[in-house]
C-alpha positions in Angstrom: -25.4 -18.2 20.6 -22.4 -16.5 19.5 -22.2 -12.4 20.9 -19.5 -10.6 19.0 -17.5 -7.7 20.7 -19.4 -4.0 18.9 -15.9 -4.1 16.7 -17.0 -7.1 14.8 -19.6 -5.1 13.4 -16.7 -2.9 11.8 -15.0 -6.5 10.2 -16.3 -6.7 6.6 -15.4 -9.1 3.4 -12.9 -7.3 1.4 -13.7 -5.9 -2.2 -10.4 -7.1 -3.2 -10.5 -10.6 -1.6 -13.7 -11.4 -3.0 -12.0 -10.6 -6.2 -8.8 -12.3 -5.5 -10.7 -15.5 -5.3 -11.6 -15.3 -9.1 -8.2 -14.3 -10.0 -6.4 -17.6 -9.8 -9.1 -18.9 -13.0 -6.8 -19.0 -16.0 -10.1 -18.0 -18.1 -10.2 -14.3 -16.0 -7.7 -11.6 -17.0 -7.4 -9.4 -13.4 -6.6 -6.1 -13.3 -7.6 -6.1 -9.4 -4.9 -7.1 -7.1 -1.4 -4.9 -6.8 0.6 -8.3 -7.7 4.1 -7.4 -8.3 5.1 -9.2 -11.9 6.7 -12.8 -10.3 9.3 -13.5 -12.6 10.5 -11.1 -11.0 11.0 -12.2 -7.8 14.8 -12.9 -7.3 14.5 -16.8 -7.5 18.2 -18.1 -7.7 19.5 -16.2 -5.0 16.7 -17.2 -2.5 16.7 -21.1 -3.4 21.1 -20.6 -2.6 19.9 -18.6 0.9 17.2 -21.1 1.6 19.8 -23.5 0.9 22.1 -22.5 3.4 20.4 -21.9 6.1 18.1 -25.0 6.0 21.7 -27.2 6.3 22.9 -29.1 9.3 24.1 -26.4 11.9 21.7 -23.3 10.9 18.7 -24.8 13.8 18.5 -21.5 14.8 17.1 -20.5 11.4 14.3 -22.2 13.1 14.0 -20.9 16.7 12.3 -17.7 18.2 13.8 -14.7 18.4 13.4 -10.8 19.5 9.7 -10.1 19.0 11.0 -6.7 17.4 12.5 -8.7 14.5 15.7 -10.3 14.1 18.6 -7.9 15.3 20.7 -8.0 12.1 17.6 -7.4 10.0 16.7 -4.4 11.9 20.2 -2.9 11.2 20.1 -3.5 7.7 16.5 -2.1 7.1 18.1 0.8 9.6 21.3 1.4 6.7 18.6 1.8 4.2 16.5 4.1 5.7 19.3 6.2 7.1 20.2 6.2 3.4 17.0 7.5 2.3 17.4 10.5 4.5 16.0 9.1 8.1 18.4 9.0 10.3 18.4 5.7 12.6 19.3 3.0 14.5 18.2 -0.9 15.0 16.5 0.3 17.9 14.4 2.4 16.3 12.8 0.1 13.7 10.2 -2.6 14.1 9.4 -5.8 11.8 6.3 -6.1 10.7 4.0 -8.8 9.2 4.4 -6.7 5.9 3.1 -3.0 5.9 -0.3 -4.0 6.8 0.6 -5.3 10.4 2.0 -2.0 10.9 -1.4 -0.2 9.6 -3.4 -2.6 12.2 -0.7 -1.9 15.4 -1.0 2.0 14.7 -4.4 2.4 14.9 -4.7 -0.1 17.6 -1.8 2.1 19.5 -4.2 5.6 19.0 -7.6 5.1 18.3 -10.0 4.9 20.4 -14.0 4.7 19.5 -14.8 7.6 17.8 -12.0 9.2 17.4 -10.9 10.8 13.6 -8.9 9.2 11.1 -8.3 11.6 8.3 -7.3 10.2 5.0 -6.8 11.1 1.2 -9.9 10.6 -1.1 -9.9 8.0 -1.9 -7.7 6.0 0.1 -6.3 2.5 0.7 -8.9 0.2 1.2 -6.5 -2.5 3.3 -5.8 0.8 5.7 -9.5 1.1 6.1 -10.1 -2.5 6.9 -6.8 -2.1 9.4 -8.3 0.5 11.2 -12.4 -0.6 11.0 -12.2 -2.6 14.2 -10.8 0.1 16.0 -14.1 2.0 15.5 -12.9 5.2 14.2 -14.8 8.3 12.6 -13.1 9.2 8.8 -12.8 12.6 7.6 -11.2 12.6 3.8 -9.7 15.4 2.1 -9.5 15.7 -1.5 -6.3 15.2 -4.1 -5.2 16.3 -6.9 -2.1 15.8 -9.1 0.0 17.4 -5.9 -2.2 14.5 -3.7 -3.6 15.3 -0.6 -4.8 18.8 -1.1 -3.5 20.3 2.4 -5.7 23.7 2.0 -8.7 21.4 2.6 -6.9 19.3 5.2 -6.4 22.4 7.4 -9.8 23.4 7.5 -10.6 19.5 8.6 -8.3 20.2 11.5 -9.5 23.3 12.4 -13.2 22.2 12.6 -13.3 18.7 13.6 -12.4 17.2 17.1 -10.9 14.5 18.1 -8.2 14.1 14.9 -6.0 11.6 16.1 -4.4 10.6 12.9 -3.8 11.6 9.4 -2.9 8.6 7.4 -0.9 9.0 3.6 0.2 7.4 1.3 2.5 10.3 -0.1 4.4 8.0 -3.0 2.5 6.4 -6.1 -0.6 6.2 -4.0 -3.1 2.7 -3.7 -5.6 4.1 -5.5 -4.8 6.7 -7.7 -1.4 6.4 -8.1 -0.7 10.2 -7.3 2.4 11.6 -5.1 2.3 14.6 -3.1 4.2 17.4 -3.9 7.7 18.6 -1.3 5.3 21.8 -0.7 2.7 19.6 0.9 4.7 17.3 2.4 6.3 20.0 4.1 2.4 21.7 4.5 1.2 18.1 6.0 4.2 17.9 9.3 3.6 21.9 10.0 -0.5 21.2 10.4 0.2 18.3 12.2 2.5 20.0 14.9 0.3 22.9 15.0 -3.2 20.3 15.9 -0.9 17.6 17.4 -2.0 14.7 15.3 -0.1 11.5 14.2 0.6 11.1 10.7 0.9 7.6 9.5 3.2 7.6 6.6 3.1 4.1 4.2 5.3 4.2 1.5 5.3 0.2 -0.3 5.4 1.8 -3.6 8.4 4.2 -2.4 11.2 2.6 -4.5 9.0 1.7 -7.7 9.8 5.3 -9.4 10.0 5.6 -13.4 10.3 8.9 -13.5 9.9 12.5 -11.4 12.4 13.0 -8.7 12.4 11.2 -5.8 10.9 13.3 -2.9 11.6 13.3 0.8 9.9 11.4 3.0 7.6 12.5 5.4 9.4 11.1 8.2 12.3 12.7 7.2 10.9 15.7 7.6 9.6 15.3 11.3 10.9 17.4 14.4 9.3 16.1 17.1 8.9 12.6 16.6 5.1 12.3 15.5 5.2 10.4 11.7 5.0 6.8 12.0 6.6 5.6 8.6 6.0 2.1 7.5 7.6 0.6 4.6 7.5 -3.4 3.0 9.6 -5.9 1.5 6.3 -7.2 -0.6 6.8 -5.1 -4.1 11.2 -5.1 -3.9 11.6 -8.7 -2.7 8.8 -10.5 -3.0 4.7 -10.0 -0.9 5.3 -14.2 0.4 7.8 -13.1 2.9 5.7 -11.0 4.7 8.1 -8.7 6.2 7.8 -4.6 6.5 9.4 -2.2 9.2 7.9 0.6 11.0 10.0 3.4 12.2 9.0 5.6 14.7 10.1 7.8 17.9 11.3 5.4 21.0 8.0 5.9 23.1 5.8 4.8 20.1 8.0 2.4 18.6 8.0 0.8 22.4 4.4 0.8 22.7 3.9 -0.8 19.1 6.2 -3.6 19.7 4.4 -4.5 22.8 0.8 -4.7 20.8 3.1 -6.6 18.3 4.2 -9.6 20.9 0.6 -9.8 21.8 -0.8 -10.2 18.4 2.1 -12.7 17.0 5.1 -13.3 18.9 7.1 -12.3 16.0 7.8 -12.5 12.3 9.3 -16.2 11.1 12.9 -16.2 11.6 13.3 -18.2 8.5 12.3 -15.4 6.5 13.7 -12.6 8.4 17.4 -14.5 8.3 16.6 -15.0 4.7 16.3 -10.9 4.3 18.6 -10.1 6.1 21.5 -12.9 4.2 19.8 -11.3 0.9 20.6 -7.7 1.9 23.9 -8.7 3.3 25.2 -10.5 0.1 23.2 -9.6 -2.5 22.3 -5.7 -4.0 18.6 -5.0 -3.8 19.0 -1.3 -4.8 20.1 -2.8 -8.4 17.6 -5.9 -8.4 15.2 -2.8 -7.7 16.7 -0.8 -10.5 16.2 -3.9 -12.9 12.7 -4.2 -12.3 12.1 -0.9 -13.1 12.0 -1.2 -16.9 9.1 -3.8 -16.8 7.0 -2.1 -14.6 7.7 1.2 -16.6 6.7 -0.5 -19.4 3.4 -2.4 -18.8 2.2 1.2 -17.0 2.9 2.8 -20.7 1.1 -0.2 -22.4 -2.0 -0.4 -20.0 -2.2 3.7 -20.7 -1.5 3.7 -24.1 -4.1 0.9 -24.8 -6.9 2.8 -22.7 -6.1 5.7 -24.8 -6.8 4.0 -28.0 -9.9 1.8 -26.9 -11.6 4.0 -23.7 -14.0 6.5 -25.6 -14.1 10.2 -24.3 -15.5 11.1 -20.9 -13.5 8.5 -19.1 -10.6 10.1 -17.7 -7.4 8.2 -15.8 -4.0 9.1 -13.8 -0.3 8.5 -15.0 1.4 7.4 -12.4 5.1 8.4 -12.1 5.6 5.1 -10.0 3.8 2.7 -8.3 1.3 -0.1 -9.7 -1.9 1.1 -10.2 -4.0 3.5 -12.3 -6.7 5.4 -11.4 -9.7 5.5 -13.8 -12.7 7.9 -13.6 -16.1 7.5 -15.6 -19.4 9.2 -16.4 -21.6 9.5 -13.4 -24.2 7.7 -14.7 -21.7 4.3 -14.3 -21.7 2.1 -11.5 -18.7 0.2 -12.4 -19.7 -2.5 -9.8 -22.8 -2.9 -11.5 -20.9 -2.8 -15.1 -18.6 -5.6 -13.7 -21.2 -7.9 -12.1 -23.5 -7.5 -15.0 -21.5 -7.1 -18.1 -17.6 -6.9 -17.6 -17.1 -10.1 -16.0 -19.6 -12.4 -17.9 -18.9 -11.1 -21.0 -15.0 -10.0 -21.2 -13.4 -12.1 -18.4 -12.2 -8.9 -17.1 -11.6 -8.2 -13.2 -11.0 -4.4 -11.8 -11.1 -3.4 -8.2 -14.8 -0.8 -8.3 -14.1 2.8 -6.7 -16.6 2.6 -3.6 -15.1 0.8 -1.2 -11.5 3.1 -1.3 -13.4 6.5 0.3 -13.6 6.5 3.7 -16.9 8.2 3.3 -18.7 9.6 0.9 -18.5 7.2 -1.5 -18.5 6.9 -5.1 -19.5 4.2 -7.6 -17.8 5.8 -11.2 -14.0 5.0 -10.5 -12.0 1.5 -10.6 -8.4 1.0 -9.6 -6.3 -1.0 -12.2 -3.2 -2.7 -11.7 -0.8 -3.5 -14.6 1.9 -5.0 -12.8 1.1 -8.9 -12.8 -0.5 -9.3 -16.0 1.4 -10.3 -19.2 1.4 -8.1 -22.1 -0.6 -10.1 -24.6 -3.4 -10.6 -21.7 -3.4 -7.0 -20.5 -4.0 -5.1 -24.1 -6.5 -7.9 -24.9 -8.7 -7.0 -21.2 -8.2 -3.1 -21.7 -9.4 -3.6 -25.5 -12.6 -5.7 -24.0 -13.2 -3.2 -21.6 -13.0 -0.2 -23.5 -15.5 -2.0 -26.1 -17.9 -2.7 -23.5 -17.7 0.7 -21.8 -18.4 2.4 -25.3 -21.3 0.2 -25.4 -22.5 0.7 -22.5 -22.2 4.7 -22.4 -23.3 4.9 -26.1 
């Protein structure tokens, strides 16, 4: 007879993954999964790096290496962030298996059994699956179009015990596609020194920005060392790789490395010396600046088209960056029910339902829409579908 460890109890299916396993039928248009647009992917100049370092002489393209990632790699994801206004070395910068390895180390480095993760509401759902078998309590605070409202977070902190971490995701945020304002970013680090809690700063959406100015990070922002800020490769090179960074004070940055060789090793050092050549020889801040237009412009059509075809009462977010849109109905609408029953047999048409992004608390009349890997054609024909079904099933 099999006897689980109490944590299993925590490890659920995924709302997404369930989904994702629909997505690949060419009859289904998905709006569900944050799939950056593959074409694109920078596809030339990775077949010439693959190339290279697959040739006679390049073995150690093969071998292990640091568990922290690959030395050079950690320098050149150091440049970048130093850039963007965090001051660092190799040192201080871990590789991850993509952001979400970071997500799982973190909470595995503070949380114990009951202690309280606090989060926006909603939240990411791949954060709440990170940090589910690490047996937290949630507490969520509300957002609005400044994100995580910090008036409410402070009265979280001042009447709740045990807060070990406040987790954000302060730029485009997975769900909603909101980004909080300088004020509270400035707001968040001041509460957080004065209850001493972590804050967990993921930003994968950072560099996807069509329009707004581009705000501080958190971490840059930090005094004493407490933000833990995690960033990806997955939506500027391409999700396949797998490879993110954490960056965070020496002490923690020590402690997650260690939880890092237990759990893996390391990252592939196929992939990390294929970063590293591509950062080295090629300029990501423009291949990043000439995706921009496409995402920019399937966010305007997806918005535009649910303006013309969504009847009145359903309400959704413009994001200034970022992948995904935020869609709000009637009350009366469970849109898991609406996709199981109607959406899906009828229309082909996949979303992500709101429930399973609130910590707590939840609720069934929101979905989460990505535009990013759909073509054009395909995307105004599903929104169209879905707005006609919605109408009739709100008439």
């Amino acid at each position: 007879m099999t006897r689980f460890a109490h944590r299993a109890q925590r490890v659920q299916p995924s709302a997404i993954r369930e989904f994702l396993s629909l997505a690949g039928d060419p009859r289904i248009t998905s709006f569900a999964g944050g799939y950056p647009d593959p074409r694109l992917f920078p596809m030339a100049e990775l077949h010439s790096i693959y190339d290279d370092l697959l040739s006679a002489g390049n073995a150690s393209a093969l071998q292990y290496t640091a568990s922290e990632g690959l030395p050079v790699l950690r320098a050149l994801v150091a440049a970048r962030l130093t850039a963007d206004g965090m001051p660092c070395t190799a040192e201080d910068v871990l590789i991850t298996q993509g952001g979400q390895q970071g997500l799982d180390l973190t909470a595995k480095l503070f949380i114990d059994p009951g202690d309280v993760i606090v989060t926006e509401r909603p939240t990411f759902l791949g954060a709440l699956i990170a940090f589910n078998p690490c047996e937290p309590d949630y507490r969520s605070v509300p957002m609005d179009e400044e994100g995580m409202d910090t008036s409410a977070l402070e009265e979280v902190l001042r009447h709740t015990g045990r807060v070990k971490l406040i987790y954000t995701v302060p730029d485009y945020q997975n769900p909603t596609g909101r980004t909080m304002s300088l004020a509270r970013r400035r707001r968040l680090v001041e509460l957080a020194e004065e209850h001493d809690v972590v804050i967990l700063e993921d930003t994968p959406y950072r560099e996807l920005r069509y329009e707004g100015e581009r705000l501080p990070t958190i971490k840059s922002l930090d005094t004493s060392g407490r933000v833990v800020h995690l960033g990806s490769f997955s939506k500027i090179l391409a999700p396949g790789l797998r490879l993110g960074w954490a960056l965070a004070a020496p002490e923690i940055r020590e402690k997650l490395s260690l939880l890092k060789l237990a759990a893996d090793t390391q990252n592939g050092t196929l992939n990390m010396r294929a970063v590293a050549a591509y950062l080295s020889e090629y300029d990501i801040e423009r291949h990043v600046a000439d995706m921009l237009p496409t995402y920019r412009h399937k966010r305007d059509l997806m918005l535009a088209t649910m303006e013309e075809h969504f009847s009145a009462g359903i309400t959704w977010t413009r994001a200034q960056g970022g992948l995904f849109t935020w869609a709000t109905f009637p009350q009366r609408l469970d849109i898991a029910a609406f996709q199981r029953d109607v959406l899906m047999p009828r229309a082909g048409v996949l979303v992500v339902p709101g429930t399973p992004f609130f910590a707590d608390r939840p609720e069934a009349n929101h979905a989460r829409l990505s535009f990013s890997g759909v073509p054009d054609e395909r995307l105004v024909a599903g929104v169209r579908a879905m707005g006609e079904l919605l109408a009739e099933a709100l008439a």
